[in-house]
C-alpha positions in Angstrom: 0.0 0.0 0.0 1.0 3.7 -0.9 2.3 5.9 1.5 0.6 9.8 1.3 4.3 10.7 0.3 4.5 8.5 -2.4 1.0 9.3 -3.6 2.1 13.2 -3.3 5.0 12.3 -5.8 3.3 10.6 -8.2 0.6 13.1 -8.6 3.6 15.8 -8.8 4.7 13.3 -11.7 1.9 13.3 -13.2 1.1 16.9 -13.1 5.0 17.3 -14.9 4.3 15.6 -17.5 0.7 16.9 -18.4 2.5 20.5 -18.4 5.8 19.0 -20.8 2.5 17.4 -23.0 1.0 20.6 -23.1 4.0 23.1 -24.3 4.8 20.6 -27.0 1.1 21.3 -28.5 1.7 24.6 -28.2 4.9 24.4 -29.6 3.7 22.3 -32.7 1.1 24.8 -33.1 3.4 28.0 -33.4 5.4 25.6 -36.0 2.6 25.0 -38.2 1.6 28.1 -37.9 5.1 29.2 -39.5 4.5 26.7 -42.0 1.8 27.6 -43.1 2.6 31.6 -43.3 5.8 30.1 -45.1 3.8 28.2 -47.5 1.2 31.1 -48.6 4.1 32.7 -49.9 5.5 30.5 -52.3 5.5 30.3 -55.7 4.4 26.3 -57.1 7.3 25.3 -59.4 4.8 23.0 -61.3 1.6 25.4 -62.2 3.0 28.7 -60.7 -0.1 29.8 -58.3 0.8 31.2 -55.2 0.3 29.1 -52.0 1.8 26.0 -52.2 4.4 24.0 -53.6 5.0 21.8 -55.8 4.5 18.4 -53.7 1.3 19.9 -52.7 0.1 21.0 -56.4 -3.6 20.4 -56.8 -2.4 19.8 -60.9 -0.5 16.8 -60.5 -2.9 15.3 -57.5 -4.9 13.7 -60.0 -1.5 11.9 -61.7 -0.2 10.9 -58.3 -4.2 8.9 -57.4 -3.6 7.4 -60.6 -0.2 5.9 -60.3 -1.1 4.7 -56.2 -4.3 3.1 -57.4 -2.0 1.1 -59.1 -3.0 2.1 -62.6 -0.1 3.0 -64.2 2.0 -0.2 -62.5 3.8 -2.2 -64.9 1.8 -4.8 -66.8 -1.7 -3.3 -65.4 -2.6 -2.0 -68.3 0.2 -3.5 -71.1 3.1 -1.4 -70.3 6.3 -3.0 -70.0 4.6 -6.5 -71.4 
């Protein structure tokens, strides 16, 4: 059975570690924020529109589903046969 002090210490524990969790969601929050005021200021090198780049290019979404969905996989649809 637990002693009061070594209930005491866990809670104190506990209560350190719920603070460390909570400045590392703020932290991740100032750091997306940053990202994201980064981001809306870049110039796509694939379709050149402002806000994004171009991993992120809503023109070349549509090639990157196709090629996941296994579409353009070698012998799928006769390439490379």
């Amino acid at each position: 059975m637990q002693t009061v002090k070594e209930t005491d210490m866990l809670a104190a524990k506990i209560d350190l570690l719920m603070k460390r969790l909570d400045d590392r969601a703020q932290e991740k929050e100032a750091m997306t924020s940053i990202v994201n005021t980064i981001d809306s200021r870049m110039t796509c090198e694939v379709c050149g529109n402002i806000g994004h780049l171009g991993n992120d290019c809503p023109e070349t979404e549509e090639d990157i589903a196709l090629i996941n969905n296994g579409f353009c996989q070698p012998g799928n649809n006769g390439w490379n046969n």
